[in-house]
C-alpha positions in Angstrom: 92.8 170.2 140.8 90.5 169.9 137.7 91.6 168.8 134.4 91.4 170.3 131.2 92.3 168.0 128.5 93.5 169.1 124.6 92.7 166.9 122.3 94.5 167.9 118.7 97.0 167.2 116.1 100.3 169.1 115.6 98.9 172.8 116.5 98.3 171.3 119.6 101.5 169.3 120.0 103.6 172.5 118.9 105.0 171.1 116.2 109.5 170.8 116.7 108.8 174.0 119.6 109.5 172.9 123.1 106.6 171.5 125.2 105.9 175.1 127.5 105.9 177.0 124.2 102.6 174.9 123.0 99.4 177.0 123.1 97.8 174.5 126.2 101.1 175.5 128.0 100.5 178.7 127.4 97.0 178.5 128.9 98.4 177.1 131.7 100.3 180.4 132.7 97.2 182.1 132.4 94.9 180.3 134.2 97.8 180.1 136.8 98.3 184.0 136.7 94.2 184.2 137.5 94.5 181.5 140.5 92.4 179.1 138.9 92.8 175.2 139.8 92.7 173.7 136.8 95.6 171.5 135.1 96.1 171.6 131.5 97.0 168.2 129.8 98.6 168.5 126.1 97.3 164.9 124.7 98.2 166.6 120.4 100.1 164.3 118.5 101.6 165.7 115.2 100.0 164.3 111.8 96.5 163.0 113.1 93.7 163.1 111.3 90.3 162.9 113.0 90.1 159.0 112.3 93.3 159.0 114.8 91.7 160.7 117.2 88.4 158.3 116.6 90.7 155.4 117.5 92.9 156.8 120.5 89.7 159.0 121.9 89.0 155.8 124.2 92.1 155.3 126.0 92.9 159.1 126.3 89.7 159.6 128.6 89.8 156.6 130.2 92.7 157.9 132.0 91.3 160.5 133.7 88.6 159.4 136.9 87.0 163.0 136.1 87.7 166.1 133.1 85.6 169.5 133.7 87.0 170.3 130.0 87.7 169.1 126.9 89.2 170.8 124.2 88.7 169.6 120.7 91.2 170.7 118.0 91.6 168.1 115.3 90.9 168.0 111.2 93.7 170.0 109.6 95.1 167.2 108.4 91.9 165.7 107.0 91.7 169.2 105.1 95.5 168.4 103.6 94.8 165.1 102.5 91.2 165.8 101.3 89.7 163.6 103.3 85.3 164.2 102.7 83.9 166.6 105.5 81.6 163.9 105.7 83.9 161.8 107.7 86.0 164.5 108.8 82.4 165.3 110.5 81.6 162.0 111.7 84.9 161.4 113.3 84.4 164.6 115.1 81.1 163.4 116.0 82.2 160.5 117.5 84.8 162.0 119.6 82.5 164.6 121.1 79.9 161.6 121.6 82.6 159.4 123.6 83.3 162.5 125.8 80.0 163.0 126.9 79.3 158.9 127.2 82.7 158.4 129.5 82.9 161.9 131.1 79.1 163.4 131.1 80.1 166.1 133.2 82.6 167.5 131.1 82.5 171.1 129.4 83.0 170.7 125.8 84.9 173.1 123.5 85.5 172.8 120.2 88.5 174.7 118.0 87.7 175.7 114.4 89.7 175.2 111.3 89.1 177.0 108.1 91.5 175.1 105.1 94.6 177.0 106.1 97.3 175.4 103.7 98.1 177.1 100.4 96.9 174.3 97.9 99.2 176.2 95.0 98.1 173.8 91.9 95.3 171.8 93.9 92.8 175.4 93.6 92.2 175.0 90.2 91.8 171.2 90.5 88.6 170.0 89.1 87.1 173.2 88.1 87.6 174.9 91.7 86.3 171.7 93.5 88.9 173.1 96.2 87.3 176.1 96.8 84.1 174.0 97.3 85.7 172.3 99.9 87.1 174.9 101.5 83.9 176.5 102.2 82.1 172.9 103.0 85.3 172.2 105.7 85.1 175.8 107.2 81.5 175.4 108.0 81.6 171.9 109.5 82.8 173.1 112.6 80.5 175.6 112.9 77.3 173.4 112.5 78.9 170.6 114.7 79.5 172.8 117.6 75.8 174.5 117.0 74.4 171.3 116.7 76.2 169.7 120.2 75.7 173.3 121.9 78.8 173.1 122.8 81.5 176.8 123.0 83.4 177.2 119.7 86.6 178.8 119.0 86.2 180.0 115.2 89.3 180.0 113.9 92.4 178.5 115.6 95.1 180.3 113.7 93.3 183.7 113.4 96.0 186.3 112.9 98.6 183.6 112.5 97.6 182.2 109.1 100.3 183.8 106.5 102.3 185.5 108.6 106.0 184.3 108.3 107.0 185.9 111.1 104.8 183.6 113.3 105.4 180.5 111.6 108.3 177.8 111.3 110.0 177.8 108.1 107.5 175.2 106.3 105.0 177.8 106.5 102.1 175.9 108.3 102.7 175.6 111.9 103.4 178.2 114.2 106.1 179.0 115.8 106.3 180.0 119.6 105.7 183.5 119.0 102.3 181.9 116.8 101.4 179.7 119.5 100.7 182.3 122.1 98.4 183.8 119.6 96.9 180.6 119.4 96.4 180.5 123.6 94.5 184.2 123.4 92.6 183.1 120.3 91.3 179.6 122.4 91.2 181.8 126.1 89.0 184.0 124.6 86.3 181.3 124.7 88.1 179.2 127.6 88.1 181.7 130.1 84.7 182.4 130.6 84.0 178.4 130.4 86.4 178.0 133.1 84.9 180.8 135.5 81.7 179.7 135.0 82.7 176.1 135.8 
């Protein structure tokens, strides 16, 4: 059996839903219903920024003796606390650089963000600095996966972002019905990295 490890923050996790309504469970159903051996391993933990994952990237992969995939989904909570896409970027960096140093022969995937929290009095701060930021955090992803060549998801909650209906009551993280938008959003890309695996 091969392993495909997700590596994320609460949209990972899924956030006060059981654990086979997270969007990695999900995935697992699919890659099951295609009679593909690969074993999905949920390793999100709610409220971590990408300096979490910096310090508990280590441990994580040495666990495994071999990952064909790793799945990269962390920096929302950098966005909410404002964190500089400079280090937000690093961080990520680093991560992606300890993957390929422990597991070389793993595929690499990495989930994009845009700034997906309505900032409410926080737009207007500093003469639209937010919006600035925004646009600066949205790209990072982009440019980090380009520059790494690795896959890229664009946008993790595509068609889940402001929709009540697919969100818990706090309005930012899905709900179960979101989360299985968030598994086609990340098959889309997975699948063919898994069949040509």
């Amino acid at each position: 059996m091969q392993n495909i490890v997700f590596f994320g923050d609460s949209l990972t996790a899924g956030y006060q839903l059981r654990a086979p309504e997270s969007f990695p469970a999900r995935i697992q159903e699919k890659i099951d219903a295609l009679g593909l051996s690969y074993k999905a391993h949920n390793y999100g933990v709610s409220g971590e920024t990408t300096a979490g994952g910096r310090q508990r990237i280590a441990s994580v992969l040495g666990r495994f003796p071999r990952i064909e995939v790793f799945v990269l989904e962390l920096g929302a909570n950098d966005g909410l606390r404002g964190i500089p896409v400079r280090e937000t970027t690093q961080n990520l960096q680093f991560i992606l650089d300890e993957v390929r140093r422990q597991h070389p022969e793993a595929r690499l995937v990495l989930v994009g963000l845009e700034f997906p929290f309505d900032l409410g009095p926080l737009a207007t701060l500093g003469g639209g600095r937010y919006g600035h930021y925004a646009q600066e955090f949205k790209a990072l992803f982009r440019q980090l996966a380009e520059k790494n060549e690795v896959d890229f998801v664009p946008f993790l909650l595509h068609g889940v972002i402001g929709q009540r209906h697919l969100n818990l009551p706090d309005g930012v993280h899905p709900n179960a019905a979101g989360q299985r938008l968030l598994a086609d959003n990340v098959w889309a890309v997975l699948r063919p990295v898994l069949e040509r695996a």
